[in-house]
C-alpha positions as CSV (number, residue, x, y, z in Angstrom):
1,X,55.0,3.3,-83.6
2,X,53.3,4.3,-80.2
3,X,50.2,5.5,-81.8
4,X,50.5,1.8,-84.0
5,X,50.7,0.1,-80.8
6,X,47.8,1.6,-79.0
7,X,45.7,1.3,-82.0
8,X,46.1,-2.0,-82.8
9,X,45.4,-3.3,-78.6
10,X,41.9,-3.5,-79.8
11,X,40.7,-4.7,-76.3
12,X,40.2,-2.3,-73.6
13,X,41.8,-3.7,-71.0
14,X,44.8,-4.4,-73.4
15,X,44.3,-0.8,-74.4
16,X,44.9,0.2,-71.1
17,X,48.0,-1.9,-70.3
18,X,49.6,-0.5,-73.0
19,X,49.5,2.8,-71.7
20,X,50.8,1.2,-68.7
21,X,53.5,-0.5,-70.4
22,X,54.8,2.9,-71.9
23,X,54.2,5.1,-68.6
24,X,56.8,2.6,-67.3
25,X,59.8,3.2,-69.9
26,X,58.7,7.1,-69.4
27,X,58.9,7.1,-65.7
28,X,62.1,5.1,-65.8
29,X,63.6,8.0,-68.0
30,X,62.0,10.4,-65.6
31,X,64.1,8.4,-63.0
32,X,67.1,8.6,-64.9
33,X,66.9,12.3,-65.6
34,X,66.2,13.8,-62.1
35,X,69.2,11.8,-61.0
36,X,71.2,13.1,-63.3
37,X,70.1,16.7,-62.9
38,X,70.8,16.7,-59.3
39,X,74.1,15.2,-59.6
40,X,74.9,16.6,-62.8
41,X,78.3,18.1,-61.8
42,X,79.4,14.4,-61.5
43,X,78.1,12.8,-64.0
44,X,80.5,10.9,-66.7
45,X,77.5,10.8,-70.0
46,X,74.2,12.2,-70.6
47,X,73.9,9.2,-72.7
48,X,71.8,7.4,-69.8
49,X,68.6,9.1,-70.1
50,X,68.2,7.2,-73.4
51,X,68.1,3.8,-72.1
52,X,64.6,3.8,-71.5
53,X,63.8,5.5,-74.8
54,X,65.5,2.9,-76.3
55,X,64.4,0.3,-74.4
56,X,60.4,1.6,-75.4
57,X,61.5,1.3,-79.0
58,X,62.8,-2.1,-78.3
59,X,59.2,-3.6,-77.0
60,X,57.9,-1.4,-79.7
61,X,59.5,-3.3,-82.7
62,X,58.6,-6.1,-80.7
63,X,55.3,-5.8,-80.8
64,X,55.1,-4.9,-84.5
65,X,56.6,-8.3,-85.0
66,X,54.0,-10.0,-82.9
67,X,51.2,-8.8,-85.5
68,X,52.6,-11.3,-88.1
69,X,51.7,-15.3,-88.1
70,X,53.1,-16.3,-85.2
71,X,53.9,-19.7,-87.1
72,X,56.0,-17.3,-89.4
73,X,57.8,-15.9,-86.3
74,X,58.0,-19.2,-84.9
75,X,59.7,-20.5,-88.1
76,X,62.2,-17.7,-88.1
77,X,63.0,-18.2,-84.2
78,X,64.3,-21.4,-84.9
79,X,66.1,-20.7,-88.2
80,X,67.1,-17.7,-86.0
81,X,68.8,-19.0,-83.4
82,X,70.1,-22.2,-85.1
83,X,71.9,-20.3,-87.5
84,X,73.4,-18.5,-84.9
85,X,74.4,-21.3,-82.4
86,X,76.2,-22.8,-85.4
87,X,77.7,-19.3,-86.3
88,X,79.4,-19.1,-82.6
89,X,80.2,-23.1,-83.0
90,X,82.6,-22.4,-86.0
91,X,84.0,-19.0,-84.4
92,X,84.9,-20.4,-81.1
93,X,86.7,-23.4,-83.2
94,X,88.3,-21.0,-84.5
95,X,89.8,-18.9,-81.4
96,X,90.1,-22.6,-79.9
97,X,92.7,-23.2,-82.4
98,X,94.6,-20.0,-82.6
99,X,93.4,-19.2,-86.4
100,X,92.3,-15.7,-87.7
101,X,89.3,-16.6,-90.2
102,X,87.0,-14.5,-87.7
103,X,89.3,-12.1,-86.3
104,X,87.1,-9.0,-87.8
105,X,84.0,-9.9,-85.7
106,X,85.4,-10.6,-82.3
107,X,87.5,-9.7,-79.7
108,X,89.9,-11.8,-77.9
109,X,90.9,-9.0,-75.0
110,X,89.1,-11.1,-72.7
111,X,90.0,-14.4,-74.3
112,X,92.6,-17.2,-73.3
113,X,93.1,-18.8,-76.5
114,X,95.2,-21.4,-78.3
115,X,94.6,-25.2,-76.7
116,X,96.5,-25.1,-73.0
117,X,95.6,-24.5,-69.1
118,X,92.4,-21.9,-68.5
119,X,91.6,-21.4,-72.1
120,X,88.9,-19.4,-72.2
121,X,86.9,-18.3,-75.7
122,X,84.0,-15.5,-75.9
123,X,82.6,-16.0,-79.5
124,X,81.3,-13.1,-81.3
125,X,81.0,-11.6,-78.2
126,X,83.9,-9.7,-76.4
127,X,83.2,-11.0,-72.9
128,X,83.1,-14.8,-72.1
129,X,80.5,-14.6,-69.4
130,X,78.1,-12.8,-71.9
131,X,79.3,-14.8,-74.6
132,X,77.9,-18.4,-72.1
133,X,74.7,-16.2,-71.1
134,X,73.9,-16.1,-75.1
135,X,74.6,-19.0,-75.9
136,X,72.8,-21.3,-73.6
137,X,69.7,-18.8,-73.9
138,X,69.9,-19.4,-78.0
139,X,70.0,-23.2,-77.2
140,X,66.8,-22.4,-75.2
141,X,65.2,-20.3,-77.6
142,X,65.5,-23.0,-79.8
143,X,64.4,-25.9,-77.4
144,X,61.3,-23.5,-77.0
145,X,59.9,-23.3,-80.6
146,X,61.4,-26.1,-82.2
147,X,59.3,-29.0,-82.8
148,X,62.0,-31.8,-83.9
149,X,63.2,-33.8,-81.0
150,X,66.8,-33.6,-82.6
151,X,67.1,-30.0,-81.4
152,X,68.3,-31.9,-77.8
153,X,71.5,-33.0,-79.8
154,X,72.5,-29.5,-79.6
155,X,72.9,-29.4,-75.9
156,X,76.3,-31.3,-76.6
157,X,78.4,-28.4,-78.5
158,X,76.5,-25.7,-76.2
159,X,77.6,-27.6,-73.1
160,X,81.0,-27.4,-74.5
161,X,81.4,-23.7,-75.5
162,X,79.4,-23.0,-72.0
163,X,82.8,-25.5,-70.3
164,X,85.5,-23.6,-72.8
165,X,84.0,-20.3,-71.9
166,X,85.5,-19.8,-68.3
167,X,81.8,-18.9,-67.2
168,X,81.5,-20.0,-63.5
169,X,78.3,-18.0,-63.4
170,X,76.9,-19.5,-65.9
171,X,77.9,-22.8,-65.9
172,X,75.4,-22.9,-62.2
173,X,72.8,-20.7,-63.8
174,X,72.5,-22.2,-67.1
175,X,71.1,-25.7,-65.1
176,X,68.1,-23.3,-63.4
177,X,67.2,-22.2,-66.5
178,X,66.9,-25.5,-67.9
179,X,64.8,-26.6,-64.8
180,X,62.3,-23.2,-64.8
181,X,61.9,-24.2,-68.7
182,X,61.1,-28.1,-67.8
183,X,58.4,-27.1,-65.1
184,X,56.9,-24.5,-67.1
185,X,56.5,-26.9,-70.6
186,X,55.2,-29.7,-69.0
187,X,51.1,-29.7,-69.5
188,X,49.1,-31.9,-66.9
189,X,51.1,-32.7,-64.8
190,X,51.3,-32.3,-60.8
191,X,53.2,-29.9,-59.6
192,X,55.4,-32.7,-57.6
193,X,55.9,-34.0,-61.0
194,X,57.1,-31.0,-62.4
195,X,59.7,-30.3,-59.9
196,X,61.2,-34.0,-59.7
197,X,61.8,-34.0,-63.2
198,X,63.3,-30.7,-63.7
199,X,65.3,-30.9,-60.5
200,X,66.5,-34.1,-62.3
201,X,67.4,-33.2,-65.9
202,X,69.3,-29.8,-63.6
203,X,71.1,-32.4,-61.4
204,X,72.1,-34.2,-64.5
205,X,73.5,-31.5,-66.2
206,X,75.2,-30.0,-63.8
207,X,76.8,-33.3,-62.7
208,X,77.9,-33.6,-66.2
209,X,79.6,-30.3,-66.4
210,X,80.6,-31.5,-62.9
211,X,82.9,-34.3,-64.1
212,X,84.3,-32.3,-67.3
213,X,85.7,-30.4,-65.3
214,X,87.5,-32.9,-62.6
215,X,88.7,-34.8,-65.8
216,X,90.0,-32.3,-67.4
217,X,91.0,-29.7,-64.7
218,X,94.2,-27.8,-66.5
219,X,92.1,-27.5,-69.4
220,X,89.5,-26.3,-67.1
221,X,91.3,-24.1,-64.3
222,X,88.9,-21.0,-64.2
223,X,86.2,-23.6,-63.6
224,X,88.1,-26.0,-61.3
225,X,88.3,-23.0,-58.7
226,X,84.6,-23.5,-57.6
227,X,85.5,-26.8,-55.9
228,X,87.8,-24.6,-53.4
229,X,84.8,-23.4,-52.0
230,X,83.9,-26.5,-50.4
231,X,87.1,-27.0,-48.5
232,X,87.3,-23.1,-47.5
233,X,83.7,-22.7,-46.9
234,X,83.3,-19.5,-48.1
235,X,82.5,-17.6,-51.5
236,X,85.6,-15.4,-51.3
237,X,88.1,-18.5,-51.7
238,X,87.0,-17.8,-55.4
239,X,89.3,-15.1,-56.8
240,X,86.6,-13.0,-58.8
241,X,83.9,-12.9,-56.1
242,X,86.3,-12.1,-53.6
243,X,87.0,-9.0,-55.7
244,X,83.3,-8.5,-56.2
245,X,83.1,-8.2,-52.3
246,X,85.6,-5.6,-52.0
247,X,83.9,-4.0,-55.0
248,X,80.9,-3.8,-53.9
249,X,82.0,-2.3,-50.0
250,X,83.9,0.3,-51.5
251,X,81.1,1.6,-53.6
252,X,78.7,1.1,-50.9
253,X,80.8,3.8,-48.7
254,X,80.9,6.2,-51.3
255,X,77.5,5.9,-51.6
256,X,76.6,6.1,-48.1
257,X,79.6,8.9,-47.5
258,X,78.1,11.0,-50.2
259,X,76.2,14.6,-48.2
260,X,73.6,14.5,-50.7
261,X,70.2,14.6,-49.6
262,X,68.1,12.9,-52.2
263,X,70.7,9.9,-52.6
264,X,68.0,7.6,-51.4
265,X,65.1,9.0,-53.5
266,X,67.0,9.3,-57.0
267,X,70.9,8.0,-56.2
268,X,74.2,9.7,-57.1
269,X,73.9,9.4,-60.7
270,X,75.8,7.3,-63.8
271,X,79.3,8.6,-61.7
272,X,82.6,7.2,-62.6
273,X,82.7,5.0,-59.4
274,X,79.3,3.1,-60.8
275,X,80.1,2.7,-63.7
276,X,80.6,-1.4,-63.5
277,X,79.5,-2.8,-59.9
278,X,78.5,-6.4,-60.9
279,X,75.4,-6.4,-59.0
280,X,72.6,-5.4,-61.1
281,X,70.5,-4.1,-58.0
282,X,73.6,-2.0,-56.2
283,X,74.2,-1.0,-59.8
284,X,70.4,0.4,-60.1
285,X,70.2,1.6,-56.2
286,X,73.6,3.5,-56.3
287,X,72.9,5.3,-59.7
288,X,68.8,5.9,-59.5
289,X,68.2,4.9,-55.7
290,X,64.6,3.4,-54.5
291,X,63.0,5.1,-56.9
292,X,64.4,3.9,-59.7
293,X,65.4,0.8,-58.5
294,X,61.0,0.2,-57.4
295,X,60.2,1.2,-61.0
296,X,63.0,-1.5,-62.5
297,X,61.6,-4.2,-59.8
298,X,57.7,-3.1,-61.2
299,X,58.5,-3.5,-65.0
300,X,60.0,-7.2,-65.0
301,X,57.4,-7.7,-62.4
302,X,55.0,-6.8,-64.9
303,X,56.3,-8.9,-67.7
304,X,56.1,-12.0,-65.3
305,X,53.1,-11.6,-64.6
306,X,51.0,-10.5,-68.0
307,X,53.4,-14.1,-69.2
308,X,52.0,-16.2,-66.4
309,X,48.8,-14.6,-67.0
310,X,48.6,-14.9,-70.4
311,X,50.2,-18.3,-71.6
312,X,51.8,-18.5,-75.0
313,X,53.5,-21.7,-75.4
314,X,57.2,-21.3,-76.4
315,X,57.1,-17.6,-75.8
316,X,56.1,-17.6,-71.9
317,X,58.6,-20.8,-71.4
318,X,61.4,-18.6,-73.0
319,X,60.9,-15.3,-71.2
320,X,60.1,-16.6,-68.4
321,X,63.2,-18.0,-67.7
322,X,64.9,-15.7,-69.4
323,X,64.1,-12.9,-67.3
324,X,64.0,-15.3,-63.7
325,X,67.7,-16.2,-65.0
326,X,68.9,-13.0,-65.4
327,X,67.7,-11.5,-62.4
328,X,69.5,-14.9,-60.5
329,X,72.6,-13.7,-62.8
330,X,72.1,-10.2,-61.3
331,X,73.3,-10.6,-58.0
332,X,76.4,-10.9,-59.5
333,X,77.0,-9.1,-62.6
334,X,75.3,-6.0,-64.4
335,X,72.5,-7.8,-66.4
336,X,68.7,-6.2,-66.8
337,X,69.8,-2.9,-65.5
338,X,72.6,-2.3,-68.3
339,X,71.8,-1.9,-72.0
340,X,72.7,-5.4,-73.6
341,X,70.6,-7.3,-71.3
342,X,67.7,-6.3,-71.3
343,X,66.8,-6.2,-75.7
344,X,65.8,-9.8,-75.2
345,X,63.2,-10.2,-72.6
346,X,61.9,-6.8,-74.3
347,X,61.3,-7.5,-77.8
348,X,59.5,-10.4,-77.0
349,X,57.3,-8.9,-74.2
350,X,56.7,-7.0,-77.2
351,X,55.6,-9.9,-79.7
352,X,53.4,-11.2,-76.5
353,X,51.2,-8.3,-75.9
354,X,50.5,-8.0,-79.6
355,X,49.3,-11.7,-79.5
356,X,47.6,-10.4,-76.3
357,X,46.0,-7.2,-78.0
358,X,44.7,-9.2,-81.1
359,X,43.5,-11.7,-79.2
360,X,45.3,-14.3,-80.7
361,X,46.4,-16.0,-77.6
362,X,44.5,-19.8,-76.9
């Protein structure tokens, strides 16, 4: 597959980037395994120097897709991810209702369900905050490739599983996205323009959301917390991010206690203690320090840029946000430095730079 994807970036300045590309995922995995050689007494799974391995096969398959039509992959985007919005419509009715029909392809350890105060559901998925990140990104995945104006009507039923999820994160992330995705799709227009109308159709939303959940507040409890925020005026009057604070000051002092010399260079490792940190940045620092953490900083950097550089409509809109999301989702969660995350934003950097190395791109 490597030797596929270097042959086939016919130009030599594509050429080049691939090797770029690849000498990324190979340094990350260099990271990853002088980290864990140096702290290897402490270390819970040698399982981590395959992320990046992985993670090169990922863009790989990616770009092997890109060398077909890309009307055929636009097709199958939108079959794609309408299929599956509908799939997580009928198996969140489901856990909304208490019934088993989908009971083998879900968990419900994280779930509140049956109708009553802070139901939450998580879908296919078996947490609810990824379960809302999904979502709404398959609602924008197909907003992105779809032609038919009808494919608006689905914001409705996404809006709703995003409200029954629980997701506070998401519920004020999920409005950027939909702003970065305006700016970017709009052709000719000023730059004034562009902002107005996306800060808009965001304002909209989120007032919308807004008022679902005053209306309907011990449906809606998980949600209905954020408003404490403004009477408090502080973050830590919400339970969860109150515990992320503590979370994140005791892992800090290990960090910082640790005698270690290279814990700046290359971290302490995939410890125990680091294993979830809900900051995708103290998550990267702590494990790989500024080494790793420059080389995860240079790769998305990378995919911004070769996206901005090179426009594909629906593709760059897509990814774009994508990845500007998740890194806004990061300070609070472990996103593009985990495993899940980052398959996304990869496979179709992957399907862009074959467009890019067969000169298909307009």
């Amino acid at each position: 597959m490597i030797l596929s994807a270097i042959d086939h970036s016919q130009v030599p300045a594509t050429q080049a980037k691939t090797y770029a590309i690849l000498s990324l995922f190979l340094l990350a995995a260099l990271s990853t395994s002088i980290s864990m050689a140096l702290n290897i007494s402490q270390v819970r799974s040698v399982l981590e120097v395959i992320r990046p391995i992985f993670l090169m096969f990922v863009f790989l398959c990616g770009f092997m897709v890109g060398r077909f039509s890309s009307l055929d992959i636009r097709r199958a985007l939108v079959l794609c991810s309408g299929t599956l919005i509908v799939v997580e419509i009928a198996v969140c009715i489901s856990q909304y209702f208490g019934l088993s029909f989908f009971e083998a392809i879900y968990s419900t350890e994280k779930a509140r369900l049956i109708i009553g105060p802070n139901t939450r559901i998580t879908g296919t998925f078996a947490n609810p905050n990824t379960f809302a990140w999904y979502t709404t990104q398959l609602f924008l995945l197909l907003v992105a490739f779809s032609s038919n104006s009808k494919k608006w009507l689905f914001l409705v039923p996404v809006g709703t599983l995003l409200l029954l999820s629980g997701s506070r994160s998401n519920l004020l992330i999920f409005p950027v996205c939909l702003g970065i995705y305006i700016i970017l799709r709009q052709k000719g227009a000023s730059v004034l323009s562009k902002v107005v109308r996306s800060c808009l159709a965001a304002l909209l939303l989120i007032a919308t959301l807004a008022l679902a959940i005053v209306f309907a507040p011990s449906k809606l409890n998980y949600l209905y917390e954020l408003f404490s925020v403004f009477d408090s005026g502080t973050l830590s009057s919400v339970h969860t991010v109150a515990l992320r604070f503590l979370l994140w000051e005791t892992r800090w002092e290990i960090f910082s206690n640790a005698s270690e010399s290279w814990k700046w260079f290359v971290g302490l490792g995939p410890i125990e203690a680091f294993r979830v940190l809900d900051n995708d940045f103290l998550y990267i620092l702590l494990k790989q320090g500024l080494f790793g953490l420059a080389i995860h900083l240079i790769f998305y950097f990378v995919i911004l840029w070769s996206l901005f550089r090179r426009y594909v409509p629906g593709l760059s809109y897509f990814v774009i946000q994508h990845v500007l999301g998740a890194l806004l989702l990061g300070l609070q969660a472990d996103t593009l430095g985990g495993w899940f995350f980052p398959i996304l934003p990869i496979y179709f950097f992957g399907i862009h730079h074959a467009f890019e190395s067969r000169k298909q791109i307009r």
